[in-house]
Every structure is written in structure tokens, then in C-alpha cells.
C-alpha positions in Angstrom: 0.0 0.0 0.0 1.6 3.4 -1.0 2.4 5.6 1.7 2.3 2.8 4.6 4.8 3.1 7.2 4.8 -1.0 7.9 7.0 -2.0 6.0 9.4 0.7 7.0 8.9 -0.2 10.1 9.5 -3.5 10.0 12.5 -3.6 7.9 13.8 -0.9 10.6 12.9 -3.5 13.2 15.0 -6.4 11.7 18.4 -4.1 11.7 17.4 -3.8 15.3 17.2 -7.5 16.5 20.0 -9.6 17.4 21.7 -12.3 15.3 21.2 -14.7 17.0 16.8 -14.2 16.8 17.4 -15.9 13.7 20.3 -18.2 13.7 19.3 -21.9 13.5 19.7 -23.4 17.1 19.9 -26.8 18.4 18.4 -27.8 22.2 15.7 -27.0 24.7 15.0 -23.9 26.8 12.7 -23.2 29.6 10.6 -20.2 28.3 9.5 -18.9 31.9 6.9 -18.4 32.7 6.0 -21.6 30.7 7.3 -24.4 32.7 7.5 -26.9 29.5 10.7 -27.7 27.5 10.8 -25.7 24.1 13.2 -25.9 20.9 15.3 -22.7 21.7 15.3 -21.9 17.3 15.5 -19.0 16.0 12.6 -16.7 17.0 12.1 -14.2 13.7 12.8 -15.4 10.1 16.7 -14.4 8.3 16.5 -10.8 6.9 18.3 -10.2 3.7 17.1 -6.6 3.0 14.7 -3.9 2.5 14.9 -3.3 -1.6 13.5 0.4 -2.7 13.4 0.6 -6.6 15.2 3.3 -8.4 13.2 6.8 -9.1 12.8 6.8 -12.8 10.8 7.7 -15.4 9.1 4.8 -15.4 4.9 5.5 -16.4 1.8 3.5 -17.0 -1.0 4.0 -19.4 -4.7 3.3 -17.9 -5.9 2.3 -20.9 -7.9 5.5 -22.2 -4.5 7.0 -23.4 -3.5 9.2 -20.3 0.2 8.2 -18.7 1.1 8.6 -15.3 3.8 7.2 -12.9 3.7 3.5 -12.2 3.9 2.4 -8.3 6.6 0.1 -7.5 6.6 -1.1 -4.0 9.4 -1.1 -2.0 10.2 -5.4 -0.8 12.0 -7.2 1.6 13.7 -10.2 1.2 13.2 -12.8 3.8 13.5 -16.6 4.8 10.5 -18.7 3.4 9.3 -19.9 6.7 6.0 -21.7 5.7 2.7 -20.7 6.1 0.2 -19.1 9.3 -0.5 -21.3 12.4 -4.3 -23.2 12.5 -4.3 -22.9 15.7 -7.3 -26.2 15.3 -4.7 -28.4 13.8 -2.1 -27.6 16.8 -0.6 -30.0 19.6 -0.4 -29.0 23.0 3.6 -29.3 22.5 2.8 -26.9 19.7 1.1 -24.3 21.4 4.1 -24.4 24.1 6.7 -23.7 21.0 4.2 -20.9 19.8 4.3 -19.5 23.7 7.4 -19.6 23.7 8.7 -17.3 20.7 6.3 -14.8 22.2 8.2 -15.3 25.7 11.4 -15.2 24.5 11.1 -12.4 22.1 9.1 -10.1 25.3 12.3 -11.4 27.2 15.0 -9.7 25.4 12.5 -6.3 24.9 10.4 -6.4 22.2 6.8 -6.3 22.0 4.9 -7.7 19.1 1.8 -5.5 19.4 0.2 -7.3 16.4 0.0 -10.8 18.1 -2.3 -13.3 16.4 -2.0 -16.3 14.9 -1.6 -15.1 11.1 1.5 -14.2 12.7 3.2 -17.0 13.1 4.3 -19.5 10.6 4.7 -23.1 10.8 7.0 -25.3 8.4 8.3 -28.6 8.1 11.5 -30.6 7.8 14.8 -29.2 8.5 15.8 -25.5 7.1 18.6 -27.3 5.0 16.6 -28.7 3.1 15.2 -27.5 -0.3 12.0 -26.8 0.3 10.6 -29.7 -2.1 11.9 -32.4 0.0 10.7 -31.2 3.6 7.6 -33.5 4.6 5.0 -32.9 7.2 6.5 -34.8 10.1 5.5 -33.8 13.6 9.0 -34.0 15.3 10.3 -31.7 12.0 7.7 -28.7 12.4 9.5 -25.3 13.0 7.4 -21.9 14.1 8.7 -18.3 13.6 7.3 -14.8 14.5 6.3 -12.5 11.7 4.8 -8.9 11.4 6.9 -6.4 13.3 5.7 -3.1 11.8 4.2 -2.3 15.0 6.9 -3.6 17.2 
């Protein structure tokens, strides 16, 4: 959307977080106040960049003759990290992962102030893979936290 400050925001947002919010982890963590074990993976998806396109002369007819400047939206590049959470479809083991990104990214300062579950993404199999041979195993599922623009 022209003139939204979103995407600015969030872009401005991932500069901001630590490496290590999306660096690929091994182990369990105690997400206090949750008192279950949880995969202590990255928390956010890898950032490559906010992309703005050049200012040029680039127009657009509408069709009845009349040329005026063609909107290019601004992008950022980020890690393919599946698709939204139904929360239906969840395990309690699951739901505890879910809690736990929230925890751990209100531990270290952040608030999401979008929270809901459009907001976090669910994939399977190992990030290494290519993304054509990761299954749907349950011990393979991965969640990260998306949507910082009002963080």
C-alpha cells in the first residue's frame, strides 16, 4: 500500500534484532513463565534486506490514453518460513513452542503489538533442506514470529 509506514517499520525492526533471533539453534530452553521444555530456534525469520526501486521515469498507461507514474513497491527479502498457524490443527507441544517465541522475544524487549496467529508460521523438515523435499513430520515442524511493523 503506498504511503504505509509497515514496511518501513518492520525492515527498521529487523536491523534492530539480534543475530542470534534468527540463527538456526539446536536444544531445549525453559521459556519462563511456561514451565514446559521448548526448541530454543531461531525466534524471527533471516532478513536479507529492505529493496527500494530506483526513481525513474518509469509510467503506466490506464488504458484510455492518459500516462502517469507507475507504483513500485518497496520489498524485503526474507527466509521462506511456511505458512500461518491453525491454531485447530495444533498440539499442546505446539502451542508451548508458539508461547514460547512470544516469551522469549518479550524477554529480550520487544513487543509484538500485532499478536495473532496469522502471525506465526509453521514449516516442516529441517531449514537445509530444499523446500521440495521437507515432509510434514510432527517432530520436524518449525514456528517463527512475523509482522513487526508495530513492534
Amino acid at each position: 500500500i503506498q504511503h504505509d509506514t509497515h514496511l518501513v517499520n518492520e525492515s527498521k525492526n529487523y536491523q534492530r534484532f539480534p543475530d542470534w533471533m534468527s540463527e538456526h539453534w539446536s536444544g531445549l530452553t525453559f521459556a519462563l513463565p511456561i514451565r514446559n521444555l521448548a526448541r530454543c530456534g531461531a525466534i524471527v525469520p533471516s532478513w536479507y534486506g529492505y529493496y527500494v526501486p530506483d526513481e525513474g521515469e518509469e509510467t503506466a498507461e490506464d488504458g484510455e490514453g492518459d500516462r502517469g507514474k507507475h507504483y513500485l513497491s518497496p520489498i524485503m527479502l526474507m527466509e521462506d518460513c511456511g505458512v500461518p498457524i491453525v491454531p485447530e490443527e495444533l498440539t499442546r507441544k505446539d502451542i508451548y513452542s508458539c508461547c514460547s517465541l512470544l516469551t522469549r522475544f518479550h524477554y529480550h524487549g520487544w513487543l509484538h503489538n500485532s499478536f495473532a496467529s496469522r502471525n506465526i508460521l509453521i514449516s516442516y523438515g529441517d531449514h537445509t533442506f530444499n523446500p521440495c523435499r521437507r515432509e510434514r513430520e510432527d517432530n520436524q515442524k518449525r514456528f517463527r514470529l512475523i509482522d513487526f511493523g508495530r513492534s
